[in-house]
N, C-alpha and C positions, 0 to 999 in steps of 0.2 A: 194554100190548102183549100182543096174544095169540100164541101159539106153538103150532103144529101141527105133528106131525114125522108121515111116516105111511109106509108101505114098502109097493110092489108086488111081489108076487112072493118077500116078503122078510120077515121080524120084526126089527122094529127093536128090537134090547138094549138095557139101560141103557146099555152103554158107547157102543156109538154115538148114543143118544141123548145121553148126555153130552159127547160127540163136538161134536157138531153144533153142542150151545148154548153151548160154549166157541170156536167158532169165530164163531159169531152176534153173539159179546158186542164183535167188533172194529167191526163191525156200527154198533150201539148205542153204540159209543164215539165215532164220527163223525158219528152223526145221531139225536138223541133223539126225536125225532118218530115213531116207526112205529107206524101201527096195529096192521097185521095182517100175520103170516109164517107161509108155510106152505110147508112141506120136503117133499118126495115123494123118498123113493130107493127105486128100483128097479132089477131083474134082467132084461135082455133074455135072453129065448133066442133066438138067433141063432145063425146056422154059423160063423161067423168069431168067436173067442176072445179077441179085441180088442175095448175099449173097449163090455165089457158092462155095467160096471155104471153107473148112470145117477144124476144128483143134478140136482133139478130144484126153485128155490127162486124162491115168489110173495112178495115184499115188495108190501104198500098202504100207503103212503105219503099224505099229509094233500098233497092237489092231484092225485096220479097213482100209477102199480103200474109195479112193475119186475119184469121176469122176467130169470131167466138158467137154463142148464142149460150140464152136464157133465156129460159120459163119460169114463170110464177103466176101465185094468186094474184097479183093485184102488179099491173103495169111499171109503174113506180120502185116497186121493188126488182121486177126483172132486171131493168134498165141499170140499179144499183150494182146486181151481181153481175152484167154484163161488163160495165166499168170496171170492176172488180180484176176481172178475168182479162179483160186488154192491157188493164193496168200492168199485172204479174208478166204478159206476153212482150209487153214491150219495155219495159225494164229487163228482161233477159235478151229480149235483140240489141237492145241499144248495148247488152254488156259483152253481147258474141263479138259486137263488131270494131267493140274498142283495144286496142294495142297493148296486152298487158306485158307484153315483153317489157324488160328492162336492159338497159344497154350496161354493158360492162365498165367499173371507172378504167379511167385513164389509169394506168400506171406512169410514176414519177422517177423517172433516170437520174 
């Protein structure tokens, strides 16, 4: 699994990159298959002082890519709803692509 973390507008610290990939790891706990992740957070300048800061996360998944993005006040918290939201996305791919047919019993002659 490769891992990109990268910041617009922003330097991504070790702690929030540590941040990130302890959040990622709920992730990976639910679907071991991921190729490719790649984290974008940035800084809007905007005139309105709401829901500037931005968390914008590319999962490529083996069949298909999942986007999601968050804003919030305060970085930390976007990055949580962000989780959040791949969380639910990938828990519903991983359950599209599981086999829920049931095979018929044998019958006994």
């Amino acid at each position: 699994m490769n891992l990109t973390i990268s910041g617009h507008h922003l330097e991504v610290t070790p702690a929030l990159r540590s941040y990130v990939t302890e959040k990622l790891d709920r992730i990976t706990r639910h679907f071991d298959q991921l190729v490719d992740i790649k984290v974008l957070l940035s800084i809007e300048n905007q005139k309105e002082k709401e829901r500037r800061q931005r968390a914008e996360c590319n999962i490529h998944v083996k069949g298909s890519d999942l986007f999601a993005e968050s804003a919030h006040s305060d970085l930390y918290a976007a990055v949580d709803e962000l989780v959040d939201k791949l969380d639910r996305q990938v828990v519903r791919h991983k359950d599209r692509i599981q086999n829920h047919h049931h095979e018929a019993p044998k019958r006994l002659m």
